[in-house]
C-alpha positions in Angstrom: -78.8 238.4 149.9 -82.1 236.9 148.4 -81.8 233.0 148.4 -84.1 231.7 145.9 -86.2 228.8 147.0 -86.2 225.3 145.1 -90.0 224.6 143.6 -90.2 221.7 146.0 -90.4 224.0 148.7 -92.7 226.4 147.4 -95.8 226.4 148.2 -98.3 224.8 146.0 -101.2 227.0 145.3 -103.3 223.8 144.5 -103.2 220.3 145.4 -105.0 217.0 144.6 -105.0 213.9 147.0 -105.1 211.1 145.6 -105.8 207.3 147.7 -105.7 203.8 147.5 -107.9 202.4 149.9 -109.9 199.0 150.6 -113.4 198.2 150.8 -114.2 199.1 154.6 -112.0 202.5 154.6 -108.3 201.4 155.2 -105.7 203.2 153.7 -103.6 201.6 151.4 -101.5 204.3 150.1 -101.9 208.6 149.3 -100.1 210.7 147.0 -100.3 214.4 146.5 -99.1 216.7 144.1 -99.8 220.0 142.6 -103.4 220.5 140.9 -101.8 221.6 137.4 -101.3 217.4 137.0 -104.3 215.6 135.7 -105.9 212.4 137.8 -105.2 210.2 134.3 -101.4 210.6 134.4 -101.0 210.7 138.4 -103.5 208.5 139.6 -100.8 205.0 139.1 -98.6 206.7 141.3 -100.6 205.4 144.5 -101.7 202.7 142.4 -98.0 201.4 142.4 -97.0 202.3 146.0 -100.6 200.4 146.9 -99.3 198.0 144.5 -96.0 196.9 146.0 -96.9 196.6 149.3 -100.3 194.5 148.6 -99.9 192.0 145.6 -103.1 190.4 146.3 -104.9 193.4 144.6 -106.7 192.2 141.8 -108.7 195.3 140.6 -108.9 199.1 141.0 -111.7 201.3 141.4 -111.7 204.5 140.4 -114.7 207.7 139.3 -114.6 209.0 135.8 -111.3 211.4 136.4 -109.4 208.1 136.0 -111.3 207.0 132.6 -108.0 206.2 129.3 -104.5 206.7 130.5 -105.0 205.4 134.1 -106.5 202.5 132.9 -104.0 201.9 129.9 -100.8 202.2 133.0 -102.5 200.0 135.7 -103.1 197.5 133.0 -99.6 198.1 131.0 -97.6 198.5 134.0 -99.0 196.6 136.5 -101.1 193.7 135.0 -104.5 195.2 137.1 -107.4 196.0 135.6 -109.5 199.6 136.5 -113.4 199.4 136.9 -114.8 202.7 136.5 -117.8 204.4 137.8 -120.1 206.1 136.3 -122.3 209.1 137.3 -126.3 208.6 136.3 -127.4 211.4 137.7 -126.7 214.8 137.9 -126.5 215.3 141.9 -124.9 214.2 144.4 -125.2 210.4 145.1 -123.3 207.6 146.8 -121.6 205.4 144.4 -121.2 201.7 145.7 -117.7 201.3 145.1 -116.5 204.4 146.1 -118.2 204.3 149.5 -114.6 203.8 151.5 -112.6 206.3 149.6 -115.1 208.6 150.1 -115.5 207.7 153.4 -112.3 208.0 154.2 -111.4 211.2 152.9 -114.7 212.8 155.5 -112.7 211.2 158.0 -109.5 212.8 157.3 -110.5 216.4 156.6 -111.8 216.5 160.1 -108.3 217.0 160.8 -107.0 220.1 161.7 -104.3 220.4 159.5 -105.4 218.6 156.8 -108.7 221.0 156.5 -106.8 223.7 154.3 -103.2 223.3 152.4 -101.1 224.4 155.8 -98.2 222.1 155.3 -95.5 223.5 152.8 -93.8 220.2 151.1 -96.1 217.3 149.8 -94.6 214.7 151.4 -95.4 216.4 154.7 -99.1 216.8 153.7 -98.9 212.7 152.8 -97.7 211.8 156.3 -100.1 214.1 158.2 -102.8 212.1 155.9 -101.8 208.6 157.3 -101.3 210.3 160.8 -104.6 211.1 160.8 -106.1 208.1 159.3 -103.7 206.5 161.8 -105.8 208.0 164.8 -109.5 207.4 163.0 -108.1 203.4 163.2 -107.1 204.0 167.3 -110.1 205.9 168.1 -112.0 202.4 166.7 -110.5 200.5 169.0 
């Protein structure tokens, strides 16, 4: 008998990671979900869960992908405004405020199993992400 599989458990062809971290690296809070989503209507998902936990957060930084209905949902439903940052040139460059995000994804796709899309559920993929930023914080120490 073929047993059909629910579409959480199926898996994703395409994913986007999306994080909430601070200025030195730390990681606040990760979502993932399936690439077909845009970054303006996902991106307040970490926003919120960062949100909750830390409501000393004053502002959020974010590159162009975030630019209208992020900003209009961090604003609207959590009182926060969004700086965004622009790209002047054309190649590659290191954008102030982005420096720990970007940072900290580097660290975490040294991983093993976060370097390709091995785990099947999201959620799974999310907790191997805060494993692994998990160990990048012991290794400091």
């Amino acid at each position: 008998m073929n047993r059909g599989v629910s579409t959480a458990e199926k898996k994703v062809k395409g994913r986007k990671r999306h994080i909430v971290a601070d200025i030195t690296g730390n990681l606040l809070a990760v979502s993932v979900h399936a690439a077909n989503i845009h970054e303006t209507k996902s991106g307040i998902n970490p926003a919120k869960k960062a949100y909750a936990k830390y409501m000393s957060i004053q502002r959020f930084c974010g590159d162009e992908g975030y630019r209208k209905s992020f900003e209009e949902e961090a604003l609207k439903q959590l009182g926060v405004g969004v700086d965004i940052t622009k790209r002047i040139k054309a190649e590659f460059e290191v954008l102030p405020l982005r420096r720990g995000v970007e940072r900290t994804f580097s660290r975490v796709n040294h991983s093993r199993r976060l370097s390709k899309d091995y785990e099947i559920k999201t959620e799974h993929e999310e907790n191997m992400f805060m494993i692994s930023h998990a160990h990048t914080l012991l290794k400091r120490l």
